[in-house]
C-alpha positions, 0 to 999 in steps of 0.5 A: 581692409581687403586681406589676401592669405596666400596658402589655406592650411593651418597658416593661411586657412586659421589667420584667414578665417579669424581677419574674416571674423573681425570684419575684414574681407578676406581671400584666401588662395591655394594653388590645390584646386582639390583643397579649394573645392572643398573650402568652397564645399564647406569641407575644412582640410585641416582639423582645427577646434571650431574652425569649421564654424569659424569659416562656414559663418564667414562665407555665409557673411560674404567676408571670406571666399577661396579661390586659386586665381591670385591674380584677382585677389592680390591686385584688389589687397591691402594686405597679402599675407604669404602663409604657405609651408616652409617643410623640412628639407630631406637633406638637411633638415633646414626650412624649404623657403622656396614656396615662401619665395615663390609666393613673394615672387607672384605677389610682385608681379600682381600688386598695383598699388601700395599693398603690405606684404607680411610673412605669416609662414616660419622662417629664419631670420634674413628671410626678408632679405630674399624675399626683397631681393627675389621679389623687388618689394621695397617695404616688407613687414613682418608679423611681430612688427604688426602682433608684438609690442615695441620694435622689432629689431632683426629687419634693420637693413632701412628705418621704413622696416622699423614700424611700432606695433601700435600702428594701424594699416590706415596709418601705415597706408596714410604715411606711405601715400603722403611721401609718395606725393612729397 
């Protein structure tokens, strides 16, 4: 599967890092062109246990790679993973989504074709909701409908949000291009 992680810190960089490792082909993307330089240079910006030999054996692989060009890397995906900071905001405390919000917003005009949009980042419930509405994506999947056993129940505003966790991308992929051809 080709995997596109928006953001490479502890989010993007880790889950990047570990989908290379089991053999998917993964990009992970920055807008911090100094953070990308030194990815590419082998130098990690987060300190993470083993990280450093979890990323080095994946580029040396070729199943891991870094860029700051989203377009490439988003319209060639299967998947795109937004993994960006949500701060607190000064004012209030309350989570910053607007890097959350721009990520969906780039991710919408980039993709070409059936792709899975999955929010990796912290966020509060209704967020897929403003993702959808800011962005036009039509089928958003969190990350507890993919990693948790049984349904997730908070994103219930359609059925198609509802997908058992058993399910596989290729079943997903299989399903979606089948109704699109009834």
């Amino acid at each position: 599967m080709r995997v596109t992680m928006i953001g490479s810190g502890y989010v993007g960089l880790v889950s990047g890092a570990c989908f290379a490792d089991f053999g998917h082909d993964v990009t992970c993307v920055d807008k911090d062109s100094t953070k990308i330089n030194q990815l590419n240079q082998g130098i990690m910006p987060i300190f993470e246990p083993g990280l450093d030999h979890l990323v080095a054996r994946n580029v040396a692989a070729g199943r891991l790679r870094f860029t700051v060009d989203a377009s490439r890397a988003i319209s060639n995906s299967d998947a795109v993973f937004i993994g960006v900071g949500t701060p607190a905001r000064a004012s209030d405390g309350h989570a910053d989504l607007s890097y959350v919000y721009a990520a969906a917003a780039e991710i919408a005009d980039l993709i070409e074709d059936f792709t899975v949009i999955v929010t990796k980042s912290t966020v509060p419930v209704g967020t897929g909701d403003e993702i959808e509405a800011i962005s036009g994506i039509g089928l958003l999947f969190w990350t507890s409908l993919i990693a948790a056993a049984g349904f997730e129940k908070q994103p219930r505003r359609r059925a198609s949000h509802l997908v058992p966790a058993e399910y596989t991308y290729d079943k997903l992929v299989k399903n979606r291009r089948a109704e699109d051809q009834n």
